[in-house]
N, C-alpha and C positions, 0 to 999 in steps of 0.2 A: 722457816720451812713451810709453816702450816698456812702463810699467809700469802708466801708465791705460788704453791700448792693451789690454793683456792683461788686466787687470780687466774690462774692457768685454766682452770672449768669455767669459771664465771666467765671468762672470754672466748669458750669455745662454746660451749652454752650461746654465749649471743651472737654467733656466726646463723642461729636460726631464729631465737625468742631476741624480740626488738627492744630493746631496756628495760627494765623491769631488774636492774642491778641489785635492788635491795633484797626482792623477790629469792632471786636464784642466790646469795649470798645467808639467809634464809633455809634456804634447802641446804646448802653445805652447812649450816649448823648442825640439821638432822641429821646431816651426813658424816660429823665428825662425833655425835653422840650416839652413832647408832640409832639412831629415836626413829619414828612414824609421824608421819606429817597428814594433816586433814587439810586438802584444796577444796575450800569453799565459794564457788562462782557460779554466775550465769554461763550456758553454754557458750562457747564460743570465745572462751576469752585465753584460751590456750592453754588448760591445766594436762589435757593430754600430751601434750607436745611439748611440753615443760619436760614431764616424765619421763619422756624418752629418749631428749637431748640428753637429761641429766644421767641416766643410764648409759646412753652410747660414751659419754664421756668420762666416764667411770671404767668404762673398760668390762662395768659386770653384764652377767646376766640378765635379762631382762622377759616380764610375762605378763601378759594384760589378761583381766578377768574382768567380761561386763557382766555386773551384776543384776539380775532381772528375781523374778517374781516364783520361777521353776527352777533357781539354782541349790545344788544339792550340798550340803558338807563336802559330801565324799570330790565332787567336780573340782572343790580347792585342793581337800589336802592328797588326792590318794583316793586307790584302792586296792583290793587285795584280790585276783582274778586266778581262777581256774587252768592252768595250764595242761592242758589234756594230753600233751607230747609226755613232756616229763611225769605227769599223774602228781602234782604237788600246787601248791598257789602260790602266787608271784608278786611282790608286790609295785604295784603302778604308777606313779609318783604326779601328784597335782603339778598345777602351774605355781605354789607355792614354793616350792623347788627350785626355787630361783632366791636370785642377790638383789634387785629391784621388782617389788612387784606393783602393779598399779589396779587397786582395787574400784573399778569406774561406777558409780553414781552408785556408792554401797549400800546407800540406805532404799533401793528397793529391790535388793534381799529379804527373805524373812529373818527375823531373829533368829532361828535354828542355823540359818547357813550363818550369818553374822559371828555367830558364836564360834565359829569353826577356827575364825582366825585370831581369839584371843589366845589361847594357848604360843601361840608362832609368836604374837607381835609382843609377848613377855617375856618367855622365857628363850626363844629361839628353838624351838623344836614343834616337833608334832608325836602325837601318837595315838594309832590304830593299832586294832588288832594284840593288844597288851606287847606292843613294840615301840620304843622312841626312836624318834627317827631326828639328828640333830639337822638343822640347818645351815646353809652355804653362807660364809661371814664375809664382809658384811651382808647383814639384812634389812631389809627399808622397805614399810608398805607406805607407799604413796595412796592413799582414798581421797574420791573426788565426791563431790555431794553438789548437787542444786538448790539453793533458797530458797528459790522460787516457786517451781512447780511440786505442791507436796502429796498430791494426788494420787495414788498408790506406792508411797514410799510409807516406810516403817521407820520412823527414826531411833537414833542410834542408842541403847541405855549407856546411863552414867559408867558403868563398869566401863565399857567401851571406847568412849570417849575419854575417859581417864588414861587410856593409855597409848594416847597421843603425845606425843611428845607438846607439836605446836599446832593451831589452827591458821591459816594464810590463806587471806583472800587475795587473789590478781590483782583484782579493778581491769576497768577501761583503760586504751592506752590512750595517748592525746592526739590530738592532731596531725602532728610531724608525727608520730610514731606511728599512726596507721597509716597513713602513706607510704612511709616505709617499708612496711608489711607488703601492700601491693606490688611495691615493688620488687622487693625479695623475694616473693612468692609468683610473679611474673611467667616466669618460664618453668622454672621445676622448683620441688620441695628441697631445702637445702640439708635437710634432717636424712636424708638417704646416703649424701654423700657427709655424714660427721664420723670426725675419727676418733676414736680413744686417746686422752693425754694422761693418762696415768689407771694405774690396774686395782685390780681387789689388794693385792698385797701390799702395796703403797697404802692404799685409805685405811688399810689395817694397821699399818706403822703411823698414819698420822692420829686415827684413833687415840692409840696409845699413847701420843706425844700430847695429845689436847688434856688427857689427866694430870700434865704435871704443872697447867698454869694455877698459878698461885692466887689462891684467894682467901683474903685479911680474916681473922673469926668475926670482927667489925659487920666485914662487907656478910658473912655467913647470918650472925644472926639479922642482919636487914631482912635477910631472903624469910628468915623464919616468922618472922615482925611481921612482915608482908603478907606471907599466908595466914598468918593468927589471926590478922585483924580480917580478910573477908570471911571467915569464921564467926566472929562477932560481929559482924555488919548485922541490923535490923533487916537490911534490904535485899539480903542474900539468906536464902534458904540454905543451901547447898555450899559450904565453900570449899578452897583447895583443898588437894588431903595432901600430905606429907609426901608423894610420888610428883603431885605438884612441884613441894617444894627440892625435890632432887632435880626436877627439869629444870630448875629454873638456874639451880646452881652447874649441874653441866650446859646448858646452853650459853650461862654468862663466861663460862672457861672457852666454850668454843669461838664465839662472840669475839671473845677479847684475842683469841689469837687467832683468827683471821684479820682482823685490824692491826696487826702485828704484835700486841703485847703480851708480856709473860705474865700479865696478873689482870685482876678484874676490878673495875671502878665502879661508883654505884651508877652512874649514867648505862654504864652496861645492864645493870639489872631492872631500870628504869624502862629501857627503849624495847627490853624482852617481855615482861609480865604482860601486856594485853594480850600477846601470841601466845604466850603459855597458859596463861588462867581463865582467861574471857571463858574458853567453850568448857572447862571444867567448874563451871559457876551456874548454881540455878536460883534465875531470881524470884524471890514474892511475885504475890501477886499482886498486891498493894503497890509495891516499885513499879512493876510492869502497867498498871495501869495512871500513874504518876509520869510516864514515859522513860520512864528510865532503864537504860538495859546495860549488859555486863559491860563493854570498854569503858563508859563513865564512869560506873563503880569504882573498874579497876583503875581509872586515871586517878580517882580521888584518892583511893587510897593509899597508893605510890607517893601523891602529893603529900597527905598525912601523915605518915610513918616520917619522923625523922630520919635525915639521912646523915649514914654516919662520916666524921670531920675528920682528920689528922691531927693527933693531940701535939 
């Protein structure tokens, strides 16, 4: 179910984003873990338009927030406003308030608004005014970030970025695939006319179905092996913390049943760890200046660790 499910977006998905299969396959991970996803690109390479395919085809809710330099807490989650008819105050609901949200080029935010949307992207609520207020399920902030240009941005603290689920860069598409682009995008945008293939209650039942793929205690402690050792790496200041290592075990269960399998292989945990650890990894400075930066680490380490056998 979870794996026609997700062929079924993934294909409607690409009625507007031109392959990038593995990409949007990727986001249905986040999207059957509930988790939050960091798109890390250059402009232009279609993280926004990723977000809103993936939304329209979701069926939810959907709310863009650019993030700039004068944005306030309160412009995410809410506020609480003066109602002079009735003489009571009323409360105003952000663009948070939503099922997809796409947080664009977060990191130049100051850290005060930054902060606003940790409470949301852990536990699913918010709260002002000594009121919680729960959030519409599913929830999924999509944040986009630039590499490049770092010129009045604030980047993001470790708190932060820990509670990303994965980090996903696009890339450039090739040759035939940008041409294709031109031509798709030729006459009108195709993202205006996408339909919904399935609704919030559906992803909420496939949610739930993605807990029940089975994973070996073998394959469990790999995941734990895995995070221990960038822990002890020389070359890693900072390694996973234990939130880490829960993503990596819900992502290899979602992983595995959108491929259709009811259980998780270690290739599955192999092919996820650069998405999941790289951007919760801080390296020396000694590694950093040796050239070395987190996906190597994390390849090596993956390498490293024994991978467990069928006795």
């Amino acid at each position: 179910m979870i794996k026609s499910a997700a062929q079924k977006i993934t294909d409607n998905i690409q009625k507007v984003i031109v392959g990038k299969g593995k990409i949007i396959q990727l986001l249905m991970v986040g999207v059957l873990c509930e988790g939050h996803i960091l798109l890390e690109d250059v402009p232009g390479t279609g993280k926004t338009t990723l977000a809103r395919a993936l939304a329209a085809s979701l069926g939810c809710t959907y709310r863009r927030i650019q993030f700039t330099p004068d944005l306030l807490p309160t412009d995410i989650t809410g506020l609480s406003w003066f109602n002079q008819k009735k003489q009571e105050f009323e409360f105003r609901p952000g663009p948070i308030m939503s099922q997809v949200l796409l947080a664009d080029e977060i990191n130049r935010a100051t850290p005060r608004t930054q902060s606003a949307l940790l409470e949301a992207m852990q536990e699913k609520q918010i709260t002002g005014d000594g009121v919680t207020r729960p959030l519409p399920r599913p929830f999924i902030v999509l944040a986009t970030q630039n590499p490049v240009e770092l010129e009045g941005t604030f980047p993001l603290p470790e708190a932060q970025i820990d509670r990303f689920l994965m980090r996903v860069e696009i890339g450039y598409p090739d040759q035939q695939e940008e041409n294709q682009i031109l031509e798709r995008f030729r006459a009108d945008d195709p993202l205006t006319t996408l339909e919904p293939v399935t609704s919030p209650e559906e992803i909420n039942e496939l949610i739930a179905l993605r807990k029940n793929v089975k994973i070996e205690e073998s394959i469990r402690d790999y995941i734990v092996r895995i995070s221990r050792t960038t822990r002890e790496n020389q070359d890693i200041q900072l390694g996973a913390s234990p939130r880490a290592s829960l993503a990596l075990y819900q992502t290899a269960q979602a992983w595995a049943a959108i491929q259709g399998r009811a259980y998780v292989i270690p290739d599955d945990i192999k092919f996820l760890a650069p998405y999941v650890l790289c951007h919760r990894l801080i390296i020396s400075a000694q590694a950093q200046l040796r050239g070395r930066d987190a996906r190597q680490l994390v390849s090596d380490i993956v390498e490293a660790v024994p991978v467990p056998v069928e006795s």
